[in-house]
KEFIZA-526107 format. One record per atom (N, C-alpha, C, O, CB): x, z, y; residue in three letters. Coordinates in steps of 0.1 Angstrom, whole numbers, padded with zeros to 4 digits, always signed. Atoms other than C-alpha are relative to their C-alpha. Glycine has a CB too. Example, Ala and Ser with C-alpha at 12.3 -4.5 7.8 and 13.67 -1.06 7.14 Angstrom:
+0009+0000-0012ala +0123+0078-0045ala +0009+0000+0012ala +0019+0007+0012ala -0010+0012+0000ala -0009+0000-0011ser +0137+0071-0011ser -0008+0008+0011ser -0003+0009+0022ser +0004-0014+0005ser 
***
This chain:
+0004+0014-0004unk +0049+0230-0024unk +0006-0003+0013unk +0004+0005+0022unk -0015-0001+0001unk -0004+0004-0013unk +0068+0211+0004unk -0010-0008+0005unk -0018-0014-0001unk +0012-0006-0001unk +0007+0008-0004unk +0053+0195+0030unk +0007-0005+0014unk +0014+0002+0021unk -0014+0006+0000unk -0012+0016-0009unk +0069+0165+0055unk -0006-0001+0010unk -0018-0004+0010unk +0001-0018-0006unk +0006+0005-0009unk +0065+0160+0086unk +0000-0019+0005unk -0006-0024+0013unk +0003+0009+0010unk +0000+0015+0000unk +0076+0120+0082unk +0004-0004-0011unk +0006+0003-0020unk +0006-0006+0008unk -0001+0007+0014unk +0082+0096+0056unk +0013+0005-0001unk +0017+0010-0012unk -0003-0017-0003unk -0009-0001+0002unk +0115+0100+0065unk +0008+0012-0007unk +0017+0009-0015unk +0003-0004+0008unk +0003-0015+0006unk +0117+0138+0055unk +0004+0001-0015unk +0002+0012-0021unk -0016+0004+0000unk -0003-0004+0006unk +0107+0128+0024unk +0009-0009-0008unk +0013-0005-0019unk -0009+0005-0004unk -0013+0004+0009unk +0135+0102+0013unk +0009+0011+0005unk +0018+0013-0003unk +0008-0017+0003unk -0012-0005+0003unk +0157+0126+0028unk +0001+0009-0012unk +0011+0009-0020unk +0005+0007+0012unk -0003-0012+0012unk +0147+0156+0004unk +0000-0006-0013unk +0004+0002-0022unk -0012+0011-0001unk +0001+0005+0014unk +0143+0132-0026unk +0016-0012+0001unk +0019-0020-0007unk -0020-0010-0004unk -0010+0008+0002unk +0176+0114-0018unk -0002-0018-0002unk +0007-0025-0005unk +0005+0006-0010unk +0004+0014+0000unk +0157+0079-0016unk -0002+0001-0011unk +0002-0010-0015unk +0008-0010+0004unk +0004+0000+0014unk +0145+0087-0053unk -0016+0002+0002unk -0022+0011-0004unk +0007+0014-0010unk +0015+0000-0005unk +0110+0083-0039unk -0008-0016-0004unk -0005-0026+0002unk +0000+0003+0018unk +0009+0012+0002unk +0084+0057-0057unk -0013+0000+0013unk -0015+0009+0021unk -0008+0001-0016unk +0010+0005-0006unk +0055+0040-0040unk -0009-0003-0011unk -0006-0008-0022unk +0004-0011+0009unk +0004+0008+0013unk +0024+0034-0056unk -0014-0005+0005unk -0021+0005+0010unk -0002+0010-0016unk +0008+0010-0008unk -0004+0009-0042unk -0014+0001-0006unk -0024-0001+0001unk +0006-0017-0001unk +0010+0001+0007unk -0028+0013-0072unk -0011+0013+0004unk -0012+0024-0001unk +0005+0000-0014unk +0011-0013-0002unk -0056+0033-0060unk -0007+0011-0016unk -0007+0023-0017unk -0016-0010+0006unk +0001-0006+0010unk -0067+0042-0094unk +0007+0009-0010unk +0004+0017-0018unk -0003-0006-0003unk -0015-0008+0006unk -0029+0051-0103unk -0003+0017+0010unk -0003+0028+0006unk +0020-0012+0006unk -0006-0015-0014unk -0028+0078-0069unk -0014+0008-0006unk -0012+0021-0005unk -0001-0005+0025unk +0011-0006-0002unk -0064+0088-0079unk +0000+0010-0014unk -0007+0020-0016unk -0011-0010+0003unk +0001-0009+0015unk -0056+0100-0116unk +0011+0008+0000unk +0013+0013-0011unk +0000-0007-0014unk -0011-0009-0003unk -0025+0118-0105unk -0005+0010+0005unk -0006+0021+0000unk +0011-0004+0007unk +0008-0013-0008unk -0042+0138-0081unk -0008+0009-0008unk -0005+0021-0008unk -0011-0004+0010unk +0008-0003+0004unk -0071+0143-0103unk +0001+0007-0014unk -0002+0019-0016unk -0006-0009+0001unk -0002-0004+0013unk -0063+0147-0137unk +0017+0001-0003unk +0020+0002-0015unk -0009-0010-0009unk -0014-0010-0001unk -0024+0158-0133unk +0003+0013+0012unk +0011+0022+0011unk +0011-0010+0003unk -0002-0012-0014unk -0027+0178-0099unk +0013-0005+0006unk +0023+0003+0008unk +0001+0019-0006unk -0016+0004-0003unk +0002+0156-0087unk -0006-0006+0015unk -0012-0017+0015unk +0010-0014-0014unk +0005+0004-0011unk -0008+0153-0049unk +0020-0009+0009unk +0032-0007+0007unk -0008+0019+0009unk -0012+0010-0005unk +0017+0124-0029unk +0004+0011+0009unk -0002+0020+0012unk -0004-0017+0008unk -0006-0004-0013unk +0040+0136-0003unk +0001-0001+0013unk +0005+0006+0022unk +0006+0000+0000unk +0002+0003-0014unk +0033+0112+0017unk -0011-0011+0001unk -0012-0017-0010unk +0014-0005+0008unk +0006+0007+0008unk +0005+0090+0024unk +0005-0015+0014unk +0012-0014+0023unk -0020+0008-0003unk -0005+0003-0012unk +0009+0059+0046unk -0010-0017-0002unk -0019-0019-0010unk +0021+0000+0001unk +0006+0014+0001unk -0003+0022+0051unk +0006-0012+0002unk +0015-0010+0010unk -0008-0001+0009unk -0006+0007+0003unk +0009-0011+0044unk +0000-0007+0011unk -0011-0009+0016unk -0001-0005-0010unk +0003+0007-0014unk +0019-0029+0076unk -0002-0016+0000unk -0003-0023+0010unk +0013+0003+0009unk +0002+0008+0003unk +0015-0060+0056unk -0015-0006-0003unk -0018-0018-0002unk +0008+0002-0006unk +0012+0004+0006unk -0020-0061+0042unk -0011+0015+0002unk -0023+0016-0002unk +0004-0006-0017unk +0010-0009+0001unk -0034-0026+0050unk -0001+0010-0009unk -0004+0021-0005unk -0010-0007-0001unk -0001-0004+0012unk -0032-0016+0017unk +0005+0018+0000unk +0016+0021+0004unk +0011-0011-0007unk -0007-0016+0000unk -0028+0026+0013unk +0009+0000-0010unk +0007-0007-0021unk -0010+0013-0004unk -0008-0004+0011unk +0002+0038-0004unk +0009+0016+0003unk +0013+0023+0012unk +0011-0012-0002unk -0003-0015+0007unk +0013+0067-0018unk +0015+0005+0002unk +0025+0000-0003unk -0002+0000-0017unk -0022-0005+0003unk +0051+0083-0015unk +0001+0012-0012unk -0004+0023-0010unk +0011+0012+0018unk +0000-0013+0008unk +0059+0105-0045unk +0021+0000-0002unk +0027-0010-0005unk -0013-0002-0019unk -0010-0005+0009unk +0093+0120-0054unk +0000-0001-0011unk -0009+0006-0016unk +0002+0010-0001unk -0003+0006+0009unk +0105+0103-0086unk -0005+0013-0012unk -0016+0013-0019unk +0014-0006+0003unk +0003-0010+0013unk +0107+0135-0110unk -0013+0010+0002unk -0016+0018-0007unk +0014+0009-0003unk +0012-0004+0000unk +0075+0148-0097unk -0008-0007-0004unk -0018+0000-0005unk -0003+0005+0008unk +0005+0012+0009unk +0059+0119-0113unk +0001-0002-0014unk -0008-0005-0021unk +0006-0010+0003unk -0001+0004+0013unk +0072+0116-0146unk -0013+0002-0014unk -0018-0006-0022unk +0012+0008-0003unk +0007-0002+0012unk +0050+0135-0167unk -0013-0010+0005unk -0017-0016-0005unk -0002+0017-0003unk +0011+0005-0002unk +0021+0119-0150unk -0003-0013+0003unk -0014-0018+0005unk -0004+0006+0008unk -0004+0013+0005unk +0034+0085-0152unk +0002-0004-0016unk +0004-0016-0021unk +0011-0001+0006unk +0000+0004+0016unk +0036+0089-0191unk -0014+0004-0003unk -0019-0003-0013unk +0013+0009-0011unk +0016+0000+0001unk -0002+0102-0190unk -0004-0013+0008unk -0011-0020+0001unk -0008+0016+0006unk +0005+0012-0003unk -0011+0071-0169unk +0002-0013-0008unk -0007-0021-0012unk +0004-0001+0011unk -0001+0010+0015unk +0005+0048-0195unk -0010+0001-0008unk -0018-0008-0010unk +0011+0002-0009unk +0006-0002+0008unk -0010+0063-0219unk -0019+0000+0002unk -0025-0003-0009unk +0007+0010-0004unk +0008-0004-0001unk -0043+0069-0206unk -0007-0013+0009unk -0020-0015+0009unk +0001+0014+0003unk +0006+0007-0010unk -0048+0040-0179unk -0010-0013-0001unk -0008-0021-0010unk +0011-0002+0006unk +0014+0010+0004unk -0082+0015-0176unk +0008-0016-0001unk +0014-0022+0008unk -0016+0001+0018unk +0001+0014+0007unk -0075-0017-0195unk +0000-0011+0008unk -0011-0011+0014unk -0011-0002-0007unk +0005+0013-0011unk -0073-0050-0171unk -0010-0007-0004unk -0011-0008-0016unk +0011-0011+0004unk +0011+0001+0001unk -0104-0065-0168unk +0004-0012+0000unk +0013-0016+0008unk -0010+0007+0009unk +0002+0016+0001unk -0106-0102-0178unk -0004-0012+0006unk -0003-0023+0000unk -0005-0001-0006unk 
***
Protein backbone atom coordinates (compact mmCIF):
# COMPACT_ATOMS: atom_id res chain seq x y z
CA UNK A 1 0.00 0.00 0.00
CA UNK A 2 1.45 3.48 -0.88
CA UNK A 3 0.98 6.32 1.02
CA UNK A 4 1.48 10.36 -0.10
CA UNK A 5 2.56 12.82 1.53
CA UNK A 6 0.63 15.46 -1.00
CA UNK A 7 -1.84 15.42 -3.56
CA UNK A 8 0.82 16.14 -5.68
CA UNK A 9 2.69 12.75 -4.91
CA UNK A 10 -0.16 11.21 -5.97
CA UNK A 11 -0.64 12.58 -9.72
CA UNK A 12 2.99 12.16 -9.87
CA UNK A 13 2.83 8.27 -9.11
CA UNK A 14 -0.45 7.82 -11.15
CA UNK A 15 0.88 10.01 -13.98
CA UNK A 16 -2.22 12.44 -13.70
CA UNK A 17 -4.48 9.12 -14.18
CA UNK A 18 -6.04 10.08 -10.91
CA UNK A 19 -10.12 10.49 -10.56
CA UNK A 20 -11.92 12.56 -8.13
CA UNK A 21 -14.99 11.54 -6.57
CA UNK A 22 -17.41 14.09 -4.59
CA UNK A 23 -20.20 11.43 -3.96
CA UNK A 24 -20.05 10.57 -0.41
CA UNK A 25 -21.92 7.48 -0.85
CA UNK A 26 -19.64 6.55 -4.02
CA UNK A 27 -16.17 7.00 -1.53
CA UNK A 28 -18.18 5.23 1.21
CA UNK A 29 -18.94 1.89 -0.74
CA UNK A 30 -15.44 1.63 -2.08
CA UNK A 31 -14.02 1.71 1.21
CA UNK A 32 -16.64 -0.41 2.63
CA UNK A 33 -17.70 -2.96 0.55
CA UNK A 34 -14.53 -3.04 -2.01
CA UNK A 35 -11.70 -2.22 0.55
CA UNK A 36 -10.63 0.46 -1.92
CA UNK A 37 -9.31 3.23 0.57
CA UNK A 38 -8.57 6.94 -1.50
CA UNK A 39 -5.06 8.13 -1.62
CA UNK A 40 -5.81 11.16 -0.99
CA UNK A 41 -8.48 12.92 0.85
CA UNK A 42 -8.91 16.74 0.39
CA UNK A 43 -11.55 19.59 0.33
CA UNK A 44 -13.19 21.61 -2.20
CA UNK A 45 -12.02 25.16 -2.11
CA UNK A 46 -15.15 25.94 -3.83
CA UNK A 47 -18.05 24.74 -1.74
CA UNK A 48 -16.40 22.68 1.02
CA UNK A 49 -17.43 19.65 -0.42
CA UNK A 50 -14.89 16.36 0.60
CA UNK A 51 -13.25 14.65 -2.18
CA UNK A 52 -11.59 11.74 -2.67
CA UNK A 53 -8.23 11.13 -5.04
CA UNK A 54 -8.06 7.60 -6.29
CA UNK A 55 -5.60 6.20 -8.96
CA UNK A 56 -7.63 5.37 -11.97
CA UNK A 57 -6.91 1.45 -12.21
CA UNK A 58 -7.29 1.02 -8.58
CA UNK A 59 -10.83 1.88 -9.12
CA UNK A 60 -12.04 -0.08 -11.84
CA UNK A 61 -13.27 -3.05 -10.42
CA UNK A 62 -15.10 -1.07 -7.81
CA UNK A 63 -16.45 1.34 -10.22
CA UNK A 64 -18.21 -1.55 -12.12
CA UNK A 65 -19.66 -2.85 -8.56
CA UNK A 66 -20.86 0.73 -7.95
CA UNK A 67 -22.70 0.76 -11.26
CA UNK A 68 -24.00 -2.15 -10.73
CA UNK A 69 -24.93 -2.01 -7.22
CA UNK A 70 -25.48 1.85 -6.60
CA UNK A 71 -28.84 3.54 -4.55
CA UNK A 72 -31.37 4.64 -7.23
CA UNK A 73 -31.92 8.65 -7.42
CA UNK A 74 -34.52 9.58 -5.31
CA UNK A 75 -37.41 11.54 -6.99
Amino acid sequence: MSYFKSLEEVYDHYEDNVIKIVNLKQILFYADVCSVQPDWIGQSIYDGRLIAYYGRERTRAAFERWMANRPKAED
